[in-house]
ROTIVEX-925277 format. One line per field, with one value per residue: residue in three letters; residue number from 1; x, y, z of N, C-alpha, C in turn. Coordinates in steps of 0.05 Angstrom, whole numbers, plus 5000, padded with zeros to 4 digits. Layout:
# residues N
type: (Ala / ...)
seq: (NUM / ...)
n_px: (X / ...)
n_py: (Y / ...)
n_pz: (Z / ...)
ca_px: (X / ...)
ca_py: (Y / ...)
ca_pz: (Z / ...)
c_px: (X / ...)
c_py: (Y / ...)
c_pz: (Z / ...)
***
This chain:
# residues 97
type: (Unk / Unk / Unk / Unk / Unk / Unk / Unk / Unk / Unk / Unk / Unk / Unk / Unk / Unk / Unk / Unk / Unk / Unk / Unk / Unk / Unk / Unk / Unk / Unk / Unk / Unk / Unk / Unk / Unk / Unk / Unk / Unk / Unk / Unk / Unk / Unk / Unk / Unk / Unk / Unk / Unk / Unk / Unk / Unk / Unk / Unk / Unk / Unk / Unk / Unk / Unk / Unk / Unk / Unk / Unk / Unk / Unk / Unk / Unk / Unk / Unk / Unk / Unk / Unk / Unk / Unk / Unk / Unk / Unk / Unk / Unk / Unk / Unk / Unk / Unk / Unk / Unk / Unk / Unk / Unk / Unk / Unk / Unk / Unk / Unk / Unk / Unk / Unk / Unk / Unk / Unk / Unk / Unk / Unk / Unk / Unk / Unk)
seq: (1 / 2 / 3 / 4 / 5 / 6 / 7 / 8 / 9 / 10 / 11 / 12 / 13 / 14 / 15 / 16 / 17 / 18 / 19 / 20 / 21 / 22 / 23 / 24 / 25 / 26 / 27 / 28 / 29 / 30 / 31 / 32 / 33 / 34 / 35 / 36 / 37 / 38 / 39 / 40 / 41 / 42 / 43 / 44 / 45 / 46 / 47 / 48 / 49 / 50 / 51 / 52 / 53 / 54 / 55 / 56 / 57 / 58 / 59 / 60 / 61 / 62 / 63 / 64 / 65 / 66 / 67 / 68 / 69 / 70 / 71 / 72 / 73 / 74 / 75 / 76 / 77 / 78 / 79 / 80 / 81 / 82 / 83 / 84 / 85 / 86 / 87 / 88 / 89 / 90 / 91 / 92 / 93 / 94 / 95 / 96 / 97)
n_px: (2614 / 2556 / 2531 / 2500 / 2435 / 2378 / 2341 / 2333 / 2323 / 2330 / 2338 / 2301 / 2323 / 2382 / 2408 / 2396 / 2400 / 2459 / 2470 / 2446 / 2478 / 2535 / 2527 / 2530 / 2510 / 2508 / 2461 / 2411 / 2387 / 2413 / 2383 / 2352 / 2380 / 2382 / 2342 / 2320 / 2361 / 2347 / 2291 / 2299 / 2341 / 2305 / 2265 / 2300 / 2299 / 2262 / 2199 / 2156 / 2113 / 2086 / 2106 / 2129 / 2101 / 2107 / 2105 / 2107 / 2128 / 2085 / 2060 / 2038 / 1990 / 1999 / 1956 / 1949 / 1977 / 2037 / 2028 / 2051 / 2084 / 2079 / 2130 / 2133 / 2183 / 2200 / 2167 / 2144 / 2172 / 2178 / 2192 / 2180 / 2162 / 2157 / 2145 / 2175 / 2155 / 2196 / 2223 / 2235 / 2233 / 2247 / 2260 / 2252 / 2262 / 2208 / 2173 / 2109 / 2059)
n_py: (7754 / 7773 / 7764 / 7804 / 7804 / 7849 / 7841 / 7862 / 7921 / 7968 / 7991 / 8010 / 8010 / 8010 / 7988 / 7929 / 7927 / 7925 / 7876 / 7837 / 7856 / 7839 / 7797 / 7812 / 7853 / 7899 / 7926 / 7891 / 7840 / 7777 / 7733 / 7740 / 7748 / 7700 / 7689 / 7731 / 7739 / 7688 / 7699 / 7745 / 7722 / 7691 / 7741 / 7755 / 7723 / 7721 / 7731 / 7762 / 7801 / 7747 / 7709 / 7701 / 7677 / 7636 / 7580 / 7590 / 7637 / 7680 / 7713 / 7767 / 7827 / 7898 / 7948 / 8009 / 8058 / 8071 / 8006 / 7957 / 7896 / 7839 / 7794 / 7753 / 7750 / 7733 / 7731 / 7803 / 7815 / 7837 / 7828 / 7881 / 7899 / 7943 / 7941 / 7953 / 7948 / 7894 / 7888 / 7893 / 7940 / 7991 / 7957 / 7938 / 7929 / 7913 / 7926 / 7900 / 7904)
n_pz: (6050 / 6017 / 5949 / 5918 / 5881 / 5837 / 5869 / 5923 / 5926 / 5956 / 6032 / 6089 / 6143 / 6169 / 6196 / 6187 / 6129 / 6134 / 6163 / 6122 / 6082 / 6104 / 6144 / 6190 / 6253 / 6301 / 6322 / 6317 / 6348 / 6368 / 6372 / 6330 / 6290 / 6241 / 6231 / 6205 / 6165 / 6139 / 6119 / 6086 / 6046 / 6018 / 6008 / 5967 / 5928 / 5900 / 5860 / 5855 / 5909 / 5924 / 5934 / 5968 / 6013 / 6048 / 6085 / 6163 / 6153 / 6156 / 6120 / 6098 / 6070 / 6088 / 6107 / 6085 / 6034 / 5999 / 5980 / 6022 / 6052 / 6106 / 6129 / 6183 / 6235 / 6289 / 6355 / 6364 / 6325 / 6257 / 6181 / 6136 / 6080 / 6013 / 5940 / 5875 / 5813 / 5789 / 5842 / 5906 / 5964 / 6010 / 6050 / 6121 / 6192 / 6231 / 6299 / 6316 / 6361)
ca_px: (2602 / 2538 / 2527 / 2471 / 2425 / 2370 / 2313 / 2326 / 2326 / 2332 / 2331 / 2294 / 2329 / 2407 / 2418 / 2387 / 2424 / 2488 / 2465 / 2446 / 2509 / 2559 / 2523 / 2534 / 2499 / 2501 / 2436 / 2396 / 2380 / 2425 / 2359 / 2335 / 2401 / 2390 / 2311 / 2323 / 2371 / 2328 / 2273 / 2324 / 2345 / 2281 / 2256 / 2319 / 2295 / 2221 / 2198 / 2126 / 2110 / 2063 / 2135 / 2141 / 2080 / 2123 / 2099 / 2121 / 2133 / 2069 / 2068 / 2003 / 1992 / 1987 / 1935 / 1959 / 1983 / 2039 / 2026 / 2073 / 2074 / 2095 / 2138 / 2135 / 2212 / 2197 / 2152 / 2129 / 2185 / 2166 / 2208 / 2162 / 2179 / 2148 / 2144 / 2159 / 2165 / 2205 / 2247 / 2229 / 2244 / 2247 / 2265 / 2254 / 2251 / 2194 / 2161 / 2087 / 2054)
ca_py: (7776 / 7773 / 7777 / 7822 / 7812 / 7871 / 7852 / 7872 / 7959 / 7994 / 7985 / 8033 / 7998 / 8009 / 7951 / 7904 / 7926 / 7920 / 7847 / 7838 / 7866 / 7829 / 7776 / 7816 / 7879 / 7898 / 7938 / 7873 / 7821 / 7760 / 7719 / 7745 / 7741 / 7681 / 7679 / 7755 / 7728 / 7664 / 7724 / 7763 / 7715 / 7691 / 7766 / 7766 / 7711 / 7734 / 7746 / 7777 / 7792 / 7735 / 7685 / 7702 / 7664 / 7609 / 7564 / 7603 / 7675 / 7691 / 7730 / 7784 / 7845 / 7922 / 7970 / 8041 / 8064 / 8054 / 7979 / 7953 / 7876 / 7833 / 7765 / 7741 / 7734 / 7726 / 7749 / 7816 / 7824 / 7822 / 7843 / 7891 / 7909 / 7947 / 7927 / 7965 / 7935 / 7867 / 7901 / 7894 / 7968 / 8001 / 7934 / 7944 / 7906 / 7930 / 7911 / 7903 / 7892)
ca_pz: (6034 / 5991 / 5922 / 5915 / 5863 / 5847 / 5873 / 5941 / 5925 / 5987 / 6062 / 6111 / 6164 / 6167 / 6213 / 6174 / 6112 / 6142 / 6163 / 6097 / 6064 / 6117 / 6156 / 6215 / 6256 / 6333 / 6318 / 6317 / 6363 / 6355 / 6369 / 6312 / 6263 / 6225 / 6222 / 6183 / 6138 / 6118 / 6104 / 6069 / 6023 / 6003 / 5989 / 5936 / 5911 / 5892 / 5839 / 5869 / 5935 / 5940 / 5932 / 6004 / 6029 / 6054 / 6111 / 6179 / 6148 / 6161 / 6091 / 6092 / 6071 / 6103 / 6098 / 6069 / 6017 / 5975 / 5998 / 6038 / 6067 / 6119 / 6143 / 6209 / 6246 / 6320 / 6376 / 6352 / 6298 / 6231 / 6161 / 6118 / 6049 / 5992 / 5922 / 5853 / 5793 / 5810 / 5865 / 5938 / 5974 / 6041 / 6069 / 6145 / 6219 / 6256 / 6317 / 6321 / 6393)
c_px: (2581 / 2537 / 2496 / 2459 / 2405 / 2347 / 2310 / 2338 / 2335 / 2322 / 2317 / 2309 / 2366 / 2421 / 2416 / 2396 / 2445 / 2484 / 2459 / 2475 / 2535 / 2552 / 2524 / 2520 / 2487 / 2473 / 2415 / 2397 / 2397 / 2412 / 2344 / 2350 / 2396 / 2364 / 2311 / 2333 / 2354 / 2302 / 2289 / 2332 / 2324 / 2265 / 2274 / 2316 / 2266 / 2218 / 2172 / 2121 / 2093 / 2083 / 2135 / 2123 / 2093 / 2109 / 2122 / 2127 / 2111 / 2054 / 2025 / 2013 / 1985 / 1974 / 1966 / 1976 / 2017 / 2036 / 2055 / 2062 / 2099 / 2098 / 2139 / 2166 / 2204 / 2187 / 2142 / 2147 / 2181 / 2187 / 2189 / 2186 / 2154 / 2154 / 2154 / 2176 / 2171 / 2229 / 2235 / 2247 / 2234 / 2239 / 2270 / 2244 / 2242 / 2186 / 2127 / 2080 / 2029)
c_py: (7763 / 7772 / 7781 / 7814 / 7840 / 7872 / 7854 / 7904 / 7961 / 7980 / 8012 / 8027 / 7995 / 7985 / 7924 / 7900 / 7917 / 7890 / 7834 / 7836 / 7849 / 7804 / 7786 / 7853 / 7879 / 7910 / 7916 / 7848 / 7793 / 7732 / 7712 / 7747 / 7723 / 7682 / 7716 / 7748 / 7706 / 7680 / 7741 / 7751 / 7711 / 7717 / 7764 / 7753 / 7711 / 7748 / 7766 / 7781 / 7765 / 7704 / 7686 / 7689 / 7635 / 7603 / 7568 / 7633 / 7683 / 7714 / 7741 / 7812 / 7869 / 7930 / 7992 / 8039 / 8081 / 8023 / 7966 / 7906 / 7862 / 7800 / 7772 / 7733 / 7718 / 7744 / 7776 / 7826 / 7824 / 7842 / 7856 / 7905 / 7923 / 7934 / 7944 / 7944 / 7903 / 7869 / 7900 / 7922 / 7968 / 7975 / 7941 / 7916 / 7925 / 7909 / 7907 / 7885 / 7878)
c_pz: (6015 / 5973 / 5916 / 5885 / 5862 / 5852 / 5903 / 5938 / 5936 / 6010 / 6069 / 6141 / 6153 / 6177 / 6197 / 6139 / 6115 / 6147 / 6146 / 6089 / 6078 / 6131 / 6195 / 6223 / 6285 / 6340 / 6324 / 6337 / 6362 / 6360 / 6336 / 6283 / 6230 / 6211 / 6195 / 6164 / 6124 / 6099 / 6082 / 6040 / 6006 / 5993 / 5967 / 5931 / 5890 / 5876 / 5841 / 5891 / 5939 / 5942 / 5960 / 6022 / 6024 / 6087 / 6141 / 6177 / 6158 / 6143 / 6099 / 6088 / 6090 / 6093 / 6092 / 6038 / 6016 / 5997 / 6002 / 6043 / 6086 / 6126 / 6169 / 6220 / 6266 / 6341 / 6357 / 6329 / 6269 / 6208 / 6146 / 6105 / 6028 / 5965 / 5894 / 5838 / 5807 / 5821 / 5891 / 5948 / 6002 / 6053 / 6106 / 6160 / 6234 / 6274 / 6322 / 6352 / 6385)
***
């Protein structure tokens, strides 16, 4: 089990909460387990998004609005997160092609 601090808010991604919250989640790839969590922690550890431009994340931002950005897992997976305050929100695993 975790101990949450609060600067990861909110998920948009249930799976990846629950992998989060337990270390475990059939929802997700088990390719792609560990390289989420290494992203994962390091979001709760951030104090800005720009903490996350670590060597391999691939750390950039999205276009639109509210701004959003993204790490790099694997192949087209990537973690995007929003930002308020110094909280990371709607933590999700998308796929970009």
């Amino acid at each position: 089990m975790r101990y949450i601090t609060n600067v990861i808010r909110s998920f948009r991604s249930k799976a990846l909460e629950r992998l989060w919250l337990t270390g475990r989640s059939a929802k997700i790839r088990p390719d792609l387990k560990s390289r989420c969590l290494r992203r994962l922690d390091a979001l709760n550890e951030a104090s800005t998004p720009r903490d996350m431009n670590i060597p391999g994340f691939d750390f950039h931002g999205l276009r639109g609005k509210p701004k959003r950005y993204s790490v790099h897992v694997n192949g087209p997976w990537c973690v995007t997160f929003g930002w308020d305050e110094n909280d990371a929100v709607g933590v999700d695993l998308e796929q970009y092609h």
